[in-house]
N, C-alpha and C positions, 0 to 999 in steps of 0.2 A: 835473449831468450834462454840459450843454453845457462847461461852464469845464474838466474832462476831456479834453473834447476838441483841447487845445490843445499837449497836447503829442502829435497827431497831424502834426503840421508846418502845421495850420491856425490863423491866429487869428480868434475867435471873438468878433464886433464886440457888446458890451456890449447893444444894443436888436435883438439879430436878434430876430426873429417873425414865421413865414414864412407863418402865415395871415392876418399884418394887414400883405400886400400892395399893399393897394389904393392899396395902397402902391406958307484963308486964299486968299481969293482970292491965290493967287501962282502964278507963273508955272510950267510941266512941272519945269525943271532946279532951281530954287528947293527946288520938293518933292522933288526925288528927291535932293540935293543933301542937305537937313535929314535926309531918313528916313535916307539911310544910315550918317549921326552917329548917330542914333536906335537903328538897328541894332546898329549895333557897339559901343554903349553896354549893350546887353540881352544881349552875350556872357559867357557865363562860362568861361574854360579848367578844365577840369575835370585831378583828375591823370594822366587818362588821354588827355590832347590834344583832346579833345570838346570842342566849341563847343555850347552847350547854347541852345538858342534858345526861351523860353517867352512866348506873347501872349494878351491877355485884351479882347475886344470888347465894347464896351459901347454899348446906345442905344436907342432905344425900336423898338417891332416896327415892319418893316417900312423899318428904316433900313437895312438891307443887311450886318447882321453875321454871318448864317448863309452867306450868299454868300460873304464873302471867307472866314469862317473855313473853311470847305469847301475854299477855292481854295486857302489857303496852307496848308492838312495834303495835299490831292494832291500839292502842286508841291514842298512839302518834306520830305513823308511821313513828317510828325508825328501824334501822334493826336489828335482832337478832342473836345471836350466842350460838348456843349449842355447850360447849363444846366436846361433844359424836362425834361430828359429825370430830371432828379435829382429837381426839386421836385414833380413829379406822378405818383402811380402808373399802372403801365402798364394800358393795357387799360379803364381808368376814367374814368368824367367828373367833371373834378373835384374830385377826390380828389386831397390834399396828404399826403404824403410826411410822416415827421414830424423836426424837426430836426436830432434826432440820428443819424437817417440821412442827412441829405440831406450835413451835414457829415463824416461819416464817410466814406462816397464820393467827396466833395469830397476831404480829405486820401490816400484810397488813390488818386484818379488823376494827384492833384499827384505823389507818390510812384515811381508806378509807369514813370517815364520824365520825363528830364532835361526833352526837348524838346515841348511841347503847344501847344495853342490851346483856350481858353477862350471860348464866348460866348454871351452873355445878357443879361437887362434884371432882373436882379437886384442892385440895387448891393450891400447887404448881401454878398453871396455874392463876388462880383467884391473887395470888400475885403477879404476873409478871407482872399484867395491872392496877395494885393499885398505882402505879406513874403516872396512867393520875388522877388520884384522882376522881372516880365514887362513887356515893353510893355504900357503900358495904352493904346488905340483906343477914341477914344470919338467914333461919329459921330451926327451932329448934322443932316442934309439938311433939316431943316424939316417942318411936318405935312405939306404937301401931297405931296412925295413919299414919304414912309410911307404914307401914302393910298395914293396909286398903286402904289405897289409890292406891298400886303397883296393889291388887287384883282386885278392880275396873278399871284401864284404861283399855281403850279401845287400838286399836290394832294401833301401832304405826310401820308404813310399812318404816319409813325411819330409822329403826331400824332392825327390824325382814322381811323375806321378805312373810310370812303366820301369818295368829293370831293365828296357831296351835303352828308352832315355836314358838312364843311368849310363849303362856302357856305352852309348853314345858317347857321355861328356868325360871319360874316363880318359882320355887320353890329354885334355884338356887342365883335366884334373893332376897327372903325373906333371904336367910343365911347371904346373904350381908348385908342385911337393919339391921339384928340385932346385924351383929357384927362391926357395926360404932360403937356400943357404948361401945366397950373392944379392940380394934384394937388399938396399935399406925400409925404414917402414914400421909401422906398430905389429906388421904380421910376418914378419921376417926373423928369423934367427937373432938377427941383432937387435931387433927391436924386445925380441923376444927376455934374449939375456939383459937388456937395460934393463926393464921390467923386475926380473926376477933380484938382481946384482942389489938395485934401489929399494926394494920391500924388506922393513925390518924388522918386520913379523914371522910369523914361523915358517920354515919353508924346507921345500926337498928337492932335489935334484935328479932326476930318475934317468939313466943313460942304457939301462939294460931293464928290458921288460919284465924280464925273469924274477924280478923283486917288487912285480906288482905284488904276484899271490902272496909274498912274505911281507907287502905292507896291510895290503886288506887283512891278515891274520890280526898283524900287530893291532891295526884298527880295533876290529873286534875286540880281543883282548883290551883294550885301553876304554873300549866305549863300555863294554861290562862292568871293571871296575870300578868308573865312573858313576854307573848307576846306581850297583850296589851301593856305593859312598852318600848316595843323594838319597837313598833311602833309607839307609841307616839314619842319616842325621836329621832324618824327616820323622823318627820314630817318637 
């Protein structure tokens, strides 16, 4: 069934099993300087002058991958995909999706538009969409700030259906964040960095947060001149 599913335009990584889960310090212009090689390396001219822009975030909760991918589908009004939302049924605790759903959604949203954002702490999943050849973002800030940043969100209702629940499972949720980094698994740190190590497509490494806002610049900047280009050569 799963092997099927491959000529969906996903590939379908040989030990997915999505119930056995448990499974540069450099300087502002440095980064923005590499990203936007980065960028313009993730372009595809399509025959209809489209610049297709597709990125895939990866990292353990609470490293900041729902924030930026949030920020770079407003700012470039691409559509977004949490992986959460695929692997868990709605409305449930709990409750796992079964694969050949979770992949089959997976390929219809790959599908459904050139330009996306992808993110999750699913590696498995994150590698199945690495043959359309997106940026792959994989950040890394350390336990301690995944800590701190689970403890500050706010109440995320397309997740929990009270922000009582929420605090509830939060401490449930820190066990998680700390054992990314001794777990093996597709959602563990190490499974994390095979993922990232093995993709030979464009990619970044993010270990300090502080270089999101100088990557969504560099974005910006790289996705404007991009357009301008498509429209000039559209004249």
């Amino acid at each position: 069934m799963l092997e099927s599913l491959c000529d969906t335009g996903v590939t379908v990584p040989g030990k997915l099993r999505v119930a056995a889960r448990r499974r540069r310090q450099a300087n502002p212009e440095s980064v923005r300087s590499d990203l936007c090689v980065t960028v313009e390396d993730n372009h595809e001219v399509a025959t209809t002058g489209h610049q297709s822009m597709r990125i895939v975030i990866l990292g353990n909760a609470g490293s900041g991958k729902s924030t930026l991918a949030k920020s770079l589908a407003r700012t470039q009004g691409m559509p977004m995909l949490e992986l959460d939302t695929l692997v868990w049924e709605p409305d449930l605790v709990a409750v796992e999706r079964s694969d050949e759903l979770i992949l089959s959604d997976l390929a219809q949203f790959c599908r459904e538009s050139d330009d996306w954002v992808i993110d999750g702490c699913y590696g498995d999943l994150v590698e199945a969409v690495l043959p359309h050849g997106p940026l792959l973002i994989f950040l890394e800030p350390g336990q301690d700030v995944c800590v701190a940043n689970c403890r500050a969100r706010p109440w995320e209702p397309h997740k929990y259906r009270t922000k009582k629940a929420q605090d509830e499972h939060l401490e449930h949720l820190l066990g998680w964040v700390r054992s990314y980094y001794h777990l093996d698994g597709s959602m563990s740190l190490a499974g994390h960095r095979a993922v990232f190590d093995a993709y030979r497509g464009p990619k970044r490494l993010v270990t300090r947060l502080a270089e999101l806002a100088v990557m969504q610049s560099a974005w910006l900047a790289a996705s404007a001149t991009s357009r301008a280009r498509a429209a000039s050569l559209a004249r």
